[in-house]
KOLGU-979965 format. One record per residue (C-alpha): residue number from 0; residue in three letters; x, y, z. Coordinates in pm, 1 decimal. Layout:
<rs>
NUM;ALA;X;Y;Z
...
</rs>
This chain:
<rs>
0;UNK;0.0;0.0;0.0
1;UNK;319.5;253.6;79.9
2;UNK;438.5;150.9;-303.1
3;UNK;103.2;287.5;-406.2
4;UNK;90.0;539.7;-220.9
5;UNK;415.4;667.3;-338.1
6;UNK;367.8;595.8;-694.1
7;UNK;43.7;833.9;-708.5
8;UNK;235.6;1132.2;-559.4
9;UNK;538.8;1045.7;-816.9
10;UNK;236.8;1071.3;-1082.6
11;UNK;49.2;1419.4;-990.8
12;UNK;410.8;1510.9;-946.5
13;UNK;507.3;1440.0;-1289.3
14;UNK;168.8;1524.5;-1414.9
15;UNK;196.3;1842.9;-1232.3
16;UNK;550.4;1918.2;-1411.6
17;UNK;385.6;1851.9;-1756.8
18;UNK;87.2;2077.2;-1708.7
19;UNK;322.3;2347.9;-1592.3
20;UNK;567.5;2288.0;-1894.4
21;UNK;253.1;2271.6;-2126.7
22;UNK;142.9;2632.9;-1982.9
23;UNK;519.5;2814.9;-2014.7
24;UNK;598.7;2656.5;-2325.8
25;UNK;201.9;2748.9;-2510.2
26;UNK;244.5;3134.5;-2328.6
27;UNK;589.2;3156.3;-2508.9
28;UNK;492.5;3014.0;-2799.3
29;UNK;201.0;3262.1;-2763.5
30;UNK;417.4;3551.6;-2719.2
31;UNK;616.6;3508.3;-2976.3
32;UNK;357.7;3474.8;-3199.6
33;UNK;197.3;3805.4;-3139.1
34;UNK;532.6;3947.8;-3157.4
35;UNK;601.9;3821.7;-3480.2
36;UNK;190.8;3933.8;-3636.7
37;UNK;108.9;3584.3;-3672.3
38;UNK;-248.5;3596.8;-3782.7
39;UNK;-397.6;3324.2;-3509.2
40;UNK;-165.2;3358.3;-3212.3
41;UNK;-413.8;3157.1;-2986.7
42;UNK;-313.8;2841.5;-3203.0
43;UNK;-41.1;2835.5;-2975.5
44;UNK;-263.7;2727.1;-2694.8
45;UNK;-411.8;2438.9;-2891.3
46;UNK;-217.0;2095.8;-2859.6
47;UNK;-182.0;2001.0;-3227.1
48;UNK;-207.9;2342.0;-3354.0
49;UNK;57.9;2514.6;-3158.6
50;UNK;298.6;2321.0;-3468.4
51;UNK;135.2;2562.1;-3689.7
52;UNK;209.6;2864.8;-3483.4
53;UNK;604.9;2730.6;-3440.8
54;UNK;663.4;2692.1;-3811.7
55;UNK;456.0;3004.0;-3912.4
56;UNK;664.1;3219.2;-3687.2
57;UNK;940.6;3041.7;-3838.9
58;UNK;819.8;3129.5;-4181.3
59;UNK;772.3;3459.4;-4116.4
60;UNK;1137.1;3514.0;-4010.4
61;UNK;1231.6;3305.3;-4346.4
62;UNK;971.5;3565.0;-4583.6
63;UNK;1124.5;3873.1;-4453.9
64;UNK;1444.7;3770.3;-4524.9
65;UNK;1356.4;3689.3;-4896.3
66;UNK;1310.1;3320.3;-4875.9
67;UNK;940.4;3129.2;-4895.8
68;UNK;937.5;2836.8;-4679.4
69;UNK;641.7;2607.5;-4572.8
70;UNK;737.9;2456.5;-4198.4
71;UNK;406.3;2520.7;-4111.3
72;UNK;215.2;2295.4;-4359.0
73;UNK;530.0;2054.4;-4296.5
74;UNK;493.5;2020.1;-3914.9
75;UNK;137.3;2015.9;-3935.9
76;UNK;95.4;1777.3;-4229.5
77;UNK;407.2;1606.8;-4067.1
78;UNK;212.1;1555.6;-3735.8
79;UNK;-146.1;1474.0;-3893.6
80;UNK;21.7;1168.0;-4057.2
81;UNK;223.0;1021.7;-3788.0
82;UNK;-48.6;1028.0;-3597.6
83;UNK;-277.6;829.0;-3868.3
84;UNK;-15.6;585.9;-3908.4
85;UNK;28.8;500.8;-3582.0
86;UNK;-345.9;452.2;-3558.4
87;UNK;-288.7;226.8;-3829.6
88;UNK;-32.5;30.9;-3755.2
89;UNK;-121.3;-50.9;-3340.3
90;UNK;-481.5;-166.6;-3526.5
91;UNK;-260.5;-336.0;-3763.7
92;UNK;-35.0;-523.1;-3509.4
93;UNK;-343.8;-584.6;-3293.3
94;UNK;-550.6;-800.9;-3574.3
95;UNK;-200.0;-955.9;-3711.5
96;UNK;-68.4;-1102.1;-3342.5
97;UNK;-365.1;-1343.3;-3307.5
98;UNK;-250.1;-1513.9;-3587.8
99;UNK;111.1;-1538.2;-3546.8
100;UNK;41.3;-1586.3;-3210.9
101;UNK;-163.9;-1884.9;-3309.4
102;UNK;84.9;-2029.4;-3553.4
103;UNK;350.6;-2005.0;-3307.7
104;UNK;625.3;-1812.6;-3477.7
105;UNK;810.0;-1572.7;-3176.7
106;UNK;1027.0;-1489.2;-3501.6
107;UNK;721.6;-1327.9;-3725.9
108;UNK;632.4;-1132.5;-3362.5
109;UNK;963.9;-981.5;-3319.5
110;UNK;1031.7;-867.4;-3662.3
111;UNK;628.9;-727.7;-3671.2
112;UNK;719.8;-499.3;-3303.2
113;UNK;1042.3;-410.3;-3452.3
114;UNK;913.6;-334.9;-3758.9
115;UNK;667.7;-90.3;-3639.9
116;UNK;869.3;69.6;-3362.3
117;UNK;1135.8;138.0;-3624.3
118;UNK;861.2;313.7;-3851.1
119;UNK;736.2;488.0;-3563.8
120;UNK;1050.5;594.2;-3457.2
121;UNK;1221.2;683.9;-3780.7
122;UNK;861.5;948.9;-3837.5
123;UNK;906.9;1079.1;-3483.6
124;UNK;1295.4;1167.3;-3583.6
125;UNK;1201.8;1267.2;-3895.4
126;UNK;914.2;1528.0;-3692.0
127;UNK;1174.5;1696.4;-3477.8
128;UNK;1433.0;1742.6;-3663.9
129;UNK;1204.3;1972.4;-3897.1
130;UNK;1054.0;2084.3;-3558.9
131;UNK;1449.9;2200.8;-3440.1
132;UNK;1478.4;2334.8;-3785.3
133;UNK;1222.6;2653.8;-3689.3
134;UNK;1370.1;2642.5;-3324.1
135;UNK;1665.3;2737.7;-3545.9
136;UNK;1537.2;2997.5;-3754.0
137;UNK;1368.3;3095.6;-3469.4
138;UNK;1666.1;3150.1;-3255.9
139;UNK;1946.7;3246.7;-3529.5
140;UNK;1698.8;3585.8;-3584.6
141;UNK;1810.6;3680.4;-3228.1
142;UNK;2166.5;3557.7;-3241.7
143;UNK;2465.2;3446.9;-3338.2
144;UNK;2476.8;3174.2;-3027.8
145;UNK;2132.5;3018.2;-3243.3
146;UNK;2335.8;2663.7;-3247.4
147;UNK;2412.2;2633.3;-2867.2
148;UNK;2031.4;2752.6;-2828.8
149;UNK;1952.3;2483.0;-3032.0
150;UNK;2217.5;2205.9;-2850.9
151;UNK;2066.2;2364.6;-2526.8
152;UNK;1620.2;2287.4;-2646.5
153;UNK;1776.5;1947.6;-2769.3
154;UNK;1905.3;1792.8;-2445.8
155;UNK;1712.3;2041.7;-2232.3
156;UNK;1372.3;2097.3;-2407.3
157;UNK;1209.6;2244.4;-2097.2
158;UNK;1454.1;2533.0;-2153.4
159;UNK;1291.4;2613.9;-2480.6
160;UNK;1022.2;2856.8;-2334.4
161;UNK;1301.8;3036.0;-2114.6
162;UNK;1446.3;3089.8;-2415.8
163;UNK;1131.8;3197.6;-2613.4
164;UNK;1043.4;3417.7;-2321.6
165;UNK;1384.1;3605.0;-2309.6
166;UNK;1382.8;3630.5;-2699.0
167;UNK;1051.5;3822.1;-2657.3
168;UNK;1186.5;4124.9;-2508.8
169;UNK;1435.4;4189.9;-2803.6
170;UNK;1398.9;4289.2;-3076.2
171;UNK;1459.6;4069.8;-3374.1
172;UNK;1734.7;4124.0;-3677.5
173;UNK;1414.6;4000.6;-3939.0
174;UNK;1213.2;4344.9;-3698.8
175;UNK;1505.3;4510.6;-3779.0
176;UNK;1541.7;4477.9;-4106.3
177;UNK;1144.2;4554.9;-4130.2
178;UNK;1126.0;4864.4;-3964.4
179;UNK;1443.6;5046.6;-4161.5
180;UNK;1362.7;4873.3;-4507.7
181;UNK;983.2;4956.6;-4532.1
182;UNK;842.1;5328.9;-4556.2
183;UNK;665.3;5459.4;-4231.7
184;UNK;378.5;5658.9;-4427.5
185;UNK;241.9;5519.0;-4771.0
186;UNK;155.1;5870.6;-4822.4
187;UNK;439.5;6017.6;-4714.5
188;UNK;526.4;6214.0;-5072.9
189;UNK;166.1;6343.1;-5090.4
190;UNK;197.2;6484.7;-4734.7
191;UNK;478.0;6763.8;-4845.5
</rs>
């Protein structure tokens, strides 16, 4: 009964960590979109949707420096089908190990679990590194440290809204750029 006991305070511990990180990551995330005139900054807020937010902000920071990039529809798209095919194949596995099971063969199980983990796996790789990608983009537009930043959310992802949060008091080079390169008044000539 201790065991239990302990185990359940380990868990609202741990769940309490992850609803914390959830709420500083989605406020960051939040932040910066605003900052950066992302159309639907609230996205950030929303699970699935907060992917969109990351790569649009990353976009954004890619258009104003002259290139068009899609992370957005990537990470979203990206997302949306690892999470069908993992549908897929646990229903998959599920109706397929009766069978083998049946037959006998601990060889066809093995190479079936493998076979989906390392599907599974290689999609969930495949997810963050375009995922790190915007962290990138994200970060090089405030400095010139963007690849320790990005060492730093990779082994220490709880850091990433620290860093968000701290980026969101400077301005960025891509704001920079922005505010000297485009004319303050439209009607500037007509004003004279």
């Amino acid at each position: 009964m201790f065991v239990g006991i302990i185990i359940m305070i380990i868990g609202v511990i741990l769940l309490g960590i992850m609803v914390a990180y959830y709420v500083l990551y989605s406020l960051s995330l939040y932040n910066m979109a605003k900052k950066y005139d992302i159309p639907t900054p609230g996205l950030a807020w929303v699970p699935y949707a907060s992917y969109w937010t990351l790569g649009s902000i990353a976009d954004k920071i890619m258009l104003r420096g002259g290139k068009k990039t899609r992370s957005a529809l990537i990470l979203v798209i990206g997302h949306g089908v690892y999470f069908a095919v993992s549908l897929v194949l646990s229903f998959a596995a599920s109706f397929l190990m009766a069978p083998i099971m049946m037959v006998g063969s601990e060889t066809s199980i093995i190479i079936l679990t493998v076979s989906i983990y390392f599907v599974l796996w290689a999609m969930a790789i495949a997810l963050y590194v375009f995922a790190y990608i915007a962290y990138y983009r994200i970060y090089k537009d405030y400095t010139d440290s963007a690849p320790g930043w990005l060492v730093l959310s990779i082994f220490v992802p709880f850091a990433i809204p620290f860093i968000f949060f701290s980026m969101a008091k400077k301005q960025s080079r891509s704001e920079q750029f922005v505010s000297y390169s485009a004319p303050q008044d439209d009607n500037s000539f007509y004003n004279q």
